[in-house]
N, C-alpha and C positions, 0 to 999 in steps of 0.2 A: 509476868515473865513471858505467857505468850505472847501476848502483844509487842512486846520489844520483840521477839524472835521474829513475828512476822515481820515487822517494819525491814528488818536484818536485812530480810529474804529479798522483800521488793525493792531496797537497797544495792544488793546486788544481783537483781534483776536489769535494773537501771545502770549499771556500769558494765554489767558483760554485753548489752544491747547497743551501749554507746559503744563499746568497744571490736562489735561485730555488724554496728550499720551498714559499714561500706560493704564489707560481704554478703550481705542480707541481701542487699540493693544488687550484684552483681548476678546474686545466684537466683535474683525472684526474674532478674531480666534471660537470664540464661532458660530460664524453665518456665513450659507454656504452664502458669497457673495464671489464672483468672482473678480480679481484684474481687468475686461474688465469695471466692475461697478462703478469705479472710473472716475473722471474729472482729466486731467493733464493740470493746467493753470499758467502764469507766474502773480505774483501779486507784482507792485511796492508799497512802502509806500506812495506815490503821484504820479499824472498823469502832474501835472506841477513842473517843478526846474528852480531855476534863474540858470544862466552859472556860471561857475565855482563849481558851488556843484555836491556834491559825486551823482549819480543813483542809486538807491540800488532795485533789482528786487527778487522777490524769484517764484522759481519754486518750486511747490508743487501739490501733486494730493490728493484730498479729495471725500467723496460720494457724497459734493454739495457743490455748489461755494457759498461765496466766504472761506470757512472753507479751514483751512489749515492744515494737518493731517500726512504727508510723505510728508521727503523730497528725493528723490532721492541721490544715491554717483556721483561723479563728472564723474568718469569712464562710467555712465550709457548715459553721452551723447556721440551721434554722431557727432550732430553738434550745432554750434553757429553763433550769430552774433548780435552786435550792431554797430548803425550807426547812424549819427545826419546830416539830410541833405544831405545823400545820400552819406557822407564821412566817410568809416569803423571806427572803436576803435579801435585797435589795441591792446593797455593797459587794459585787466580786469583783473578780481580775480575771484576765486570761494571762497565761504565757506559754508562746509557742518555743517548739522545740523537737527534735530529728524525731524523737520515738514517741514521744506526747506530748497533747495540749494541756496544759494543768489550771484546772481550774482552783481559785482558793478563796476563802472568805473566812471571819469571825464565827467563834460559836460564841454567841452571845446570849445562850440560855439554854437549859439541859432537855432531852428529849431525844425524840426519832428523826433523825434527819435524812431527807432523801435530797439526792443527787438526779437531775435527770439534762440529758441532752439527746437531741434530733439532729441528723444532717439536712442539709438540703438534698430533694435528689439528683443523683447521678445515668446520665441513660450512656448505652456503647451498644456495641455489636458483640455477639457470640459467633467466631467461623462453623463453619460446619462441622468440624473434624471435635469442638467442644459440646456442640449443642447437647449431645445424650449426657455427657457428665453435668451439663449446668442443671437440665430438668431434673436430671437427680437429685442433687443437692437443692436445690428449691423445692423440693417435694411434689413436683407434679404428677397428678395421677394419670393412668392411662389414659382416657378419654382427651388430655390436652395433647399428649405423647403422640397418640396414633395422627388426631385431627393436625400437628407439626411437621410428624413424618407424610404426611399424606400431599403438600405442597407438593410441586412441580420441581424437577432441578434440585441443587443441594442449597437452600436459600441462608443467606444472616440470620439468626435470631436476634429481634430487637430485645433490647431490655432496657431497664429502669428499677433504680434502687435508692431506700434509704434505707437509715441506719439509726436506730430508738436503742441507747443505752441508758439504763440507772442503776445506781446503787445505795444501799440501807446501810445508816451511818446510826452510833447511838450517843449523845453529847451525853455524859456523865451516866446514864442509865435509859434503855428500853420500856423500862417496866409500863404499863398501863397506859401506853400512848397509841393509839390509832392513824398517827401519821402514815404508815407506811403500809396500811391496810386502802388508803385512798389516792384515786388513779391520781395520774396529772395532768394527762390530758396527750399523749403521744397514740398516734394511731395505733400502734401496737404497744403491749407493755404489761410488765408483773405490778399485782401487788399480792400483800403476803397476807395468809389467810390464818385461822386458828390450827395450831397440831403439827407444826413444820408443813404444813401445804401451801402451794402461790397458787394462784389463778392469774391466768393466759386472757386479757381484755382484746378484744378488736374494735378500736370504735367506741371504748368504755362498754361494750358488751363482753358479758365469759365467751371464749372460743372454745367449741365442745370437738374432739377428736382431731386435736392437732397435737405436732410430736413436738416436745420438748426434749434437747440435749441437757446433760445435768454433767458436769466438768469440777471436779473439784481440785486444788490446788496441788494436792498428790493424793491421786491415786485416778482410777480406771475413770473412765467417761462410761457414762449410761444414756439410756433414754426411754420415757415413755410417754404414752398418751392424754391428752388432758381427757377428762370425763367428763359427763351430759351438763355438769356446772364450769369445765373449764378450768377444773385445780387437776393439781400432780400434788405427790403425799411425797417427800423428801424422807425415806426412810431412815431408823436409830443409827444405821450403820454406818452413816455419814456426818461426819462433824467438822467445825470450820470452815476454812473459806470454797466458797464454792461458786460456779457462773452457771444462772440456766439461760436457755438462748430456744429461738423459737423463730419460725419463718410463716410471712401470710403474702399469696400469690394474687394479685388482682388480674385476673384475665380478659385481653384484648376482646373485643366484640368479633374480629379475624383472628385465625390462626396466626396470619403473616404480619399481625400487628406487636404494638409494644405488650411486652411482659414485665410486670412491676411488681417487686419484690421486695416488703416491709423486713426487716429483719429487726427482733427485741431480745437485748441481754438481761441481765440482772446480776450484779454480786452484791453477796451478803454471805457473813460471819454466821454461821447457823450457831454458835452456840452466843451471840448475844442479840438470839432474837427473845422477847421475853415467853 
C-alpha cells in the first residue's frame, strides 16, 4: 500500500507541474534566481519493482525536492548508468519532456539497483549584486570570500557547474546485495554505508567535513557534516523517501578565475534499504 501511495503522489506531482510549467517559467524569468539555485535529482515512480517490469526514473531539477520543474535535453548528459546487482543495462531509452528526462529500462533480475547520471558542465557569469548569495550557497569559506571581495571594481563571478544525480532502486528485494555500497564513478557521489549512514566520495575518496542537506519527502530539511570517514548517520526519526544532496568547490589558481562547482544528490527509500 505504500508504494501505490507513493507512485499516487509523484503522479500528481507530474500533473500539477505539467499543469503550472508555463507559470513556473514566467515567474523563474520574472525573479533574479540563479540556475546554481536549483536541485538536480533523479526521481523514479517507485523505489520497489517486481522483475520483469519496466524502471521508469526521471531526471529533473526543481527549487525544492521533491517538485519537478525542468527536465533537461538528453544531449545535456555526460554520462549514465544503470545496473541491478552490480550487472550494467545496457538496453535504456531516454525520453524527453518539459519537467523531465525519463529514463527507463527492464528489470531483468532481482537485487539493488542503482540509477546514476552526470551533466555536462555548464559555465555563465554571476553579476555582482548575486555574488555573496552564490558563495553562500556553494559553501565558500572565508578565505575564498575575502580573497573575491578583495578584486578591484565590482567584477563577474566566473562559474562552472555540473550536476551528479543517483538513486537506489531495489528489483524484488535489497536484502544482502552490495550494489549500492559501490561508487560508480561520478566525480562526486553517495554510496550507502551500514546503519542508515551514506558516505559523501570525491574522486571515489570519503570527503571528511563537508555539509550534507537531508530533504525528505515530508517533512523539515536538515543538515549535517560528513565525519573524518565521510558518512552522515540518517537518524530513526526519519523514514521514506528522502534526497541527500552535497556541494564540492574546485578553486580557480586566481581569485578572478572560474569557480566550479560539483553538485551530488541521492534519493532513496530508507525503509527498503536492507
Amino acid at each position: 500500500m505504500k508504494l501505490s501511495i507513493f507512485a499516487r503522489r509523484v503522479s500528481r506531482l507530474i500533473q500539477r507541474n505539467r499543469n503550472l510549467f508555463l507559470g513556473v517559467v514566467f515567474v523563474s524569468a520574472m525573479l533574479s534566481v540563479s540556475a546554481h539555485a536549483h536541485q538536480t535529482f533523479l526521481l523514479p515512480d517507485k523505489f520497489q519493482y517486481a522483475e520483469a517490469e519496466t524502471v521508469s526514473v526521471a531526471l529533473t531539477s526543481a527549487l525544492a525536492f521533491p517538485d519537478m520543474e525542468s527536465g533537461p535535453a538528453e544531449d545535456r548528459i555526460a554520462y549514465y548508468s544503470a545496473s541491478i546487482r552490480d550487472e550494467v543495462i545496457e538496453d535504456v531509452s531516454f525520453e524527453e519532456g518539459e519537467i523531465a528526462l525519463t529514463m527507463r529500462f527492464a528489470a531483468g533480475r532481482s537485487g539493488a539497483a542503482v540509477v546514476a547520471i552526470s551533466s555536462k558542465p555548464r559555465a555563465g557569469e554571476i553579476p555582482p549584486e548575486d555574488v555573496e548569495l552564490y558563495l553562500d550557497e556553494i559553501e565558500a569559506d572565508e578565505a575564498i570570500i575575502a580573497a573575491f571581495k578583495a578584486l578591484p571594481g565590482s567584477p563577474l563571478l566566473q562559474r562552472s557547474y555540473a550536476k551528479h544525480a543517483k538513486t537506489f532502486l531495489c528489483i524484488e528485494t535489497c536484502d544482502n546485495d552490495e550494489n549500492h555500497a559501490s561508487p560508480v564513478g561520478q566525480k562526486l557521489e553517495f554510496i550507502v554505508k551500514a546503519d542508515r549512514s551514506f558516505q559523501l566520495l570525491l574522486d571515489g575518496e570519503p570527503l571528511a567535513g563537508r555539509q550534507v542537506t537531508i530533504v525528505p519527502f515530508d517533512g523539515e530539511t536538515s543538515s549535517v557534516a560528513t565525519d573524518e570517514d565521510g558518512k552522515v548517520l540518517v537518524t530513526d526519526a526519519l523514514s521514506g523517501v528522502i534526497m541527500l544532496s552535497a556541494v564540492w568547490i574546485t578553486l580557480p589558481d586566481e581569485p578572478d578565475g572560474v569557480y566550479h562547482s560539483d553538485y551530488a544528490t541521492l534519493t532513496v527509500d530508507l525503509d527498503q534499504l536492507p
